[in-house]
C-alpha positions in Angstrom: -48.9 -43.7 48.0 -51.4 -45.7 46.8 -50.9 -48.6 44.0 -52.5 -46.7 41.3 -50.9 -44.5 42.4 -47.2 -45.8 42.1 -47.8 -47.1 38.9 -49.0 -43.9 36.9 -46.1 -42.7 38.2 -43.7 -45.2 37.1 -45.7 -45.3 33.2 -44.9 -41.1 33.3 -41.5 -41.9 34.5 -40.7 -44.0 31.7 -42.7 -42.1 28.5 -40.3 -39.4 29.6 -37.0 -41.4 29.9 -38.5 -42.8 26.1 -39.1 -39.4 25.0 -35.6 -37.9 26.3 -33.7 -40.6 24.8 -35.3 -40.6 21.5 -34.4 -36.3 21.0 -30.7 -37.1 21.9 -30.5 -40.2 19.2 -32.2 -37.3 17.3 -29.2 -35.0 17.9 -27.1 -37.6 17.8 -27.4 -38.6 14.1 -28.1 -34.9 13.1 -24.4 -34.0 14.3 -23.8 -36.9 12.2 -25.3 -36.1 9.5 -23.8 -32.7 9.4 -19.9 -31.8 10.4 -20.0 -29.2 13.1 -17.4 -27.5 10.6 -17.7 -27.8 7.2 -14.8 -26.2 5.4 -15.1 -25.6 2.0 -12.6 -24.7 -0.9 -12.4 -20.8 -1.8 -13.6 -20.2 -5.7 -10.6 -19.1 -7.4 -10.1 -16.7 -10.0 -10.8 -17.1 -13.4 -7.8 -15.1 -14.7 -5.3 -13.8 -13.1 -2.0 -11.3 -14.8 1.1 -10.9 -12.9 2.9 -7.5 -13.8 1.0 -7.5 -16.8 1.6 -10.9 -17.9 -1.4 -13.7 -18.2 -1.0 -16.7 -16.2 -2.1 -19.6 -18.0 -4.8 -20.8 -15.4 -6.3 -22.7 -18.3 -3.6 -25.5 -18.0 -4.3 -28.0 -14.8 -0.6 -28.1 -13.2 -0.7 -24.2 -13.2 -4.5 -24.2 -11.3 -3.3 -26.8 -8.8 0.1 -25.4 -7.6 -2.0 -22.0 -7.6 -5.2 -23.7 -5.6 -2.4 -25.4 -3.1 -1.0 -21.7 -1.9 -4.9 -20.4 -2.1 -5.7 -23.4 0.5 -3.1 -22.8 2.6 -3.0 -19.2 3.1 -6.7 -18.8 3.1 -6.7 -20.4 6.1 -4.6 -18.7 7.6 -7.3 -16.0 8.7 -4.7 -13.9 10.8 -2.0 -13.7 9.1 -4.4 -12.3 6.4 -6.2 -9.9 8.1 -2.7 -8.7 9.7 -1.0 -8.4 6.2 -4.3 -6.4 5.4 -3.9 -4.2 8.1 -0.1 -3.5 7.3 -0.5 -3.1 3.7 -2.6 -0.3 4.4 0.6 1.4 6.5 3.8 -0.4 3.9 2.0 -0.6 0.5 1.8 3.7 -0.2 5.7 3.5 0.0 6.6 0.2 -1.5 4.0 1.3 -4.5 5.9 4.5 -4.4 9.1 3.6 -5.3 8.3 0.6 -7.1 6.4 3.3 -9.7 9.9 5.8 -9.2 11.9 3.1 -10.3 10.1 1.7 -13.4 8.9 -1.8 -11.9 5.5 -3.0 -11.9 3.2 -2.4 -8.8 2.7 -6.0 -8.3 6.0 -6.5 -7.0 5.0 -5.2 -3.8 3.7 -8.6 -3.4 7.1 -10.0 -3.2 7.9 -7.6 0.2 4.6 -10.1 1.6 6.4 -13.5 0.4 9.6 -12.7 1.4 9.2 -11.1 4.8 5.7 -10.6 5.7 6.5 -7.0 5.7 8.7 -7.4 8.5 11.8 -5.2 9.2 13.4 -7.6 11.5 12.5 -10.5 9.4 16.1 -13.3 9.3 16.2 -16.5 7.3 18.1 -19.2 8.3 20.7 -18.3 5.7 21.1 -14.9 7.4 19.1 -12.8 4.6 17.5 -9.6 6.6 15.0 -7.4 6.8 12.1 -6.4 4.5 13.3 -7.6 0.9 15.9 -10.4 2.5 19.2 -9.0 1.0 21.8 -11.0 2.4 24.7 -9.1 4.1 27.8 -10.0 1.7 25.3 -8.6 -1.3 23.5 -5.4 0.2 26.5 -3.6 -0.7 26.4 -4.2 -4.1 23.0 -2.7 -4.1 23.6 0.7 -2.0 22.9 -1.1 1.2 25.1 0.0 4.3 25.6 -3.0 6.7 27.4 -2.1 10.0 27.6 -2.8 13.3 25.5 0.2 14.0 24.0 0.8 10.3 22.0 -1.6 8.3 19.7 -0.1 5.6 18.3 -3.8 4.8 15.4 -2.7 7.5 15.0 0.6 5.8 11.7 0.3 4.0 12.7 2.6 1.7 16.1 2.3 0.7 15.7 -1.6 0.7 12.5 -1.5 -1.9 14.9 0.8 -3.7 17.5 -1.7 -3.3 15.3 -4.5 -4.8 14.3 -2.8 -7.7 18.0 -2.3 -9.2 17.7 -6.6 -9.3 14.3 -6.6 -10.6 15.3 -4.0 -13.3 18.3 -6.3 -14.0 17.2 -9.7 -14.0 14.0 -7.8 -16.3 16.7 -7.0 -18.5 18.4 -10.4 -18.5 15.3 -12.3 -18.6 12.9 -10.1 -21.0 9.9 -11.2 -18.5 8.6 -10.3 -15.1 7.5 -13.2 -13.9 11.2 -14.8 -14.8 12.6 -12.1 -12.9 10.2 -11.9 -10.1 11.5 -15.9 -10.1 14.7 -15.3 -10.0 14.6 -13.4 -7.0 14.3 -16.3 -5.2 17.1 -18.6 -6.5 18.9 -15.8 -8.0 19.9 -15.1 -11.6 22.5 -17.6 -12.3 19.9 -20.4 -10.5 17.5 -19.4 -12.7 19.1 -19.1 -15.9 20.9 -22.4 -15.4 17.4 -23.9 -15.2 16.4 -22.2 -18.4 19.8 -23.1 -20.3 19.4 -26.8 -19.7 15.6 -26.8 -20.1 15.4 -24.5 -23.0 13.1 -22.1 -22.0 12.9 -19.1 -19.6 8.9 -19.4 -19.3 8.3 -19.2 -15.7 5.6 -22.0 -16.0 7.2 -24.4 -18.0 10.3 -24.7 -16.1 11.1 -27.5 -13.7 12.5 -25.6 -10.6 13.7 -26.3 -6.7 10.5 -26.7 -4.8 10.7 -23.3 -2.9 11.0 -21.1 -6.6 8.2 -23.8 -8.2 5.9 -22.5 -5.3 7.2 -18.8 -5.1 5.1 -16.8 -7.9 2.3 -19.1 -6.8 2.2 -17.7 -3.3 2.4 -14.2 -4.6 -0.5 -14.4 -6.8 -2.2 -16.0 -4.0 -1.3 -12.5 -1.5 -2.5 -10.4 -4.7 -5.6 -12.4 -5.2 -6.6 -12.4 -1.3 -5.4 -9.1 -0.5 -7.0 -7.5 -3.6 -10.6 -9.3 -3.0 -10.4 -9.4 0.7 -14.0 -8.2 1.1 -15.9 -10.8 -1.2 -13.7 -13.3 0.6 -14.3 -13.0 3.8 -12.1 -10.9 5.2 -13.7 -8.1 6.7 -11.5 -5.1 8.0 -13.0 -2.0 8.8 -11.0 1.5 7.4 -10.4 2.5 11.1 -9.0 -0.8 11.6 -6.0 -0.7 9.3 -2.6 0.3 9.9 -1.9 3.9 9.7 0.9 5.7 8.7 3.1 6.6 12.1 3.1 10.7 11.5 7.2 11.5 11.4 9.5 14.1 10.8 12.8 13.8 8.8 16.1 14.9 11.2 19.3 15.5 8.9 22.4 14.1 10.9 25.9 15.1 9.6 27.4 14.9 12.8 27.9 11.5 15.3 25.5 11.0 18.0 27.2 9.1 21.2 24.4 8.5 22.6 20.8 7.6 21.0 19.0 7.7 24.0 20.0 11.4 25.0 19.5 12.0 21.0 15.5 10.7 21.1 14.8 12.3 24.4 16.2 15.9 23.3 13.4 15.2 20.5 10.6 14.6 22.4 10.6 10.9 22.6 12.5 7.8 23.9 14.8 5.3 22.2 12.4 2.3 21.8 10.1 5.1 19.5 13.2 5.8 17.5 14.2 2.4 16.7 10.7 1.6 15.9 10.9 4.4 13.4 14.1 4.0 12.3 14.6 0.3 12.4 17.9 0.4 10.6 19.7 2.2 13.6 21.2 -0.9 15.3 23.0 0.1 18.2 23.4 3.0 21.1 25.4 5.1 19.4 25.6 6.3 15.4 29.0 7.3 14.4 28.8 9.7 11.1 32.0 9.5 8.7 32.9 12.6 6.6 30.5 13.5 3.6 28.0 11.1 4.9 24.6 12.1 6.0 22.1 10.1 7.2 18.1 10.7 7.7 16.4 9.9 11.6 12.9 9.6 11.8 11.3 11.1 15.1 7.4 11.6 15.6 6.0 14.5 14.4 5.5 17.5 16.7 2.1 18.8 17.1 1.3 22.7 17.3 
């Protein structure tokens, strides 16, 4: 090569060395200039009612505990768009029987709060199962606890269950949002709290950490759930949850073995337990003058 040659060469060498250096500082303090995520603060609402009752968003320590549960459970992208997708199956039902007992439909909230809608939800203080009645109390509330029985993960009867409390603490109280509260630390928690601080206003009361943030992370499931689109959250129809198609079996008799029982019905045990999540063992024995309902899937003709 000739010297002319070699240096032309060199000169283009280095203009493009210069010129590939001088796009990646380029990139360089672009990506600086701008996160690669930029997370930003949902709007929140302007007003909000619980059960029919304003909550004062106007007042600065009610709009920060409510903007702390917004943060932290609007990003929390799947659990939302799951709870979306199992409200569509668990919400007809709760909102059923909520509306058959007298209690406001936003209570249904509290099923999300306490359990995620989860049958086989446990605390750590043993409470079970959709509305987390604990097994010394679901008695006292028409709940059967057994070793094969326990109606605390029957949707039904448990929402049922629930809304004999909220009717009483209601009652006690002379406020939703007190009693909704009280579900949480219980009547005589609550009402100690009110006693000594004079007031049974929900907001104004200085509670254990866990009931000063409950109501707050209700709201925040209403206000997600109810404006999921405008939000972000983006679930098509065919996507939800739908209601498993059943048929009600009346047992008046024992069955020894649940198995036999499911297959002699057209499906297997795992499909009844999933159905009837309150069945807890192999076997159901049946007492006199007791009946009991078993869900199996509904035939096709």
């Amino acid at each position: 090569m000739g010297r002319s040659k070699m240096i032309l060469s060199f000169i283009g060498g280095s203009l493009f060395m210069v010129l590939l250096l001088s796009q990646f500082a380029f990139r360089l303090s672009d990506k600086r200039s701008k996160p690669m995520n930029q997370w930003d603060a949902p709007e929140l609402p302007g007003s909000m009612v619980f059960a029919g009752e304003k909550v004062p968003l106007d007042r600065w320590d009610v709009k920060e505990r409510l903007e702390r549960e917004v943060l932290l459970n609007y990003y929390s992208q799947g659990n939302i768009l799951y709870l979306i997708k199992l409200a569509n199956r668990n919400f007809p039902l709760i909102s059923d029987r909520l509306k058959a007992n007298g209690v406001p439909d936003d209570f249904k909230y509290l099923c999300i709060a306490e359990s995620n809608m989860q049958s086989w939800a446990l605390s750590k203080a043993g409470a079970l199962g959709y509305w987390q009645f604990m097994n010394g109390t679901a008695p006292g509330y028409g709940l059967e606890t057994s070793s094969q029985v326990d109606e605390r993960q029957d949707l039904e009867k448990a929402t049922d269950a629930a809304c004999k409390y909220f009717k009483t603490a209601y009652a006690k109280f002379k406020n939703w949002t007190a009693a909704a509260a009280s579900y949480n630390c219980g009547m005589g928690g609550y009402n100690d709290q009110a006693v000594f601080q004079l007031t049974t206003n929900y907001y104004d009361l200085h509670l254990p950490e866990e009931t000063n943030r409950y109501i707050f992370r209700i709201l925040t499931f209403k206000y997600l759930l109810e404006n999921a689109e405008s939000l972000g959250f983006h679930v098509p129809e065919e996507e939800k949850y739908q209601a498993v198609p059943y048929q009600n079996l009346t047992i008046d008799s024992s069955i020894p073995n649940l198995a036999q029982f499911a297959r002699e019905h057209g499906t297997t045990y795992k499909m009844l337990r999933l159905l009837n999540p309150w069945l807890k063992g192999r076997s159901l024995s049946v007492n006199k003058n007791r009946i009991y309902t078993i869900r199996v899937p509904q035939k096709s003709f």
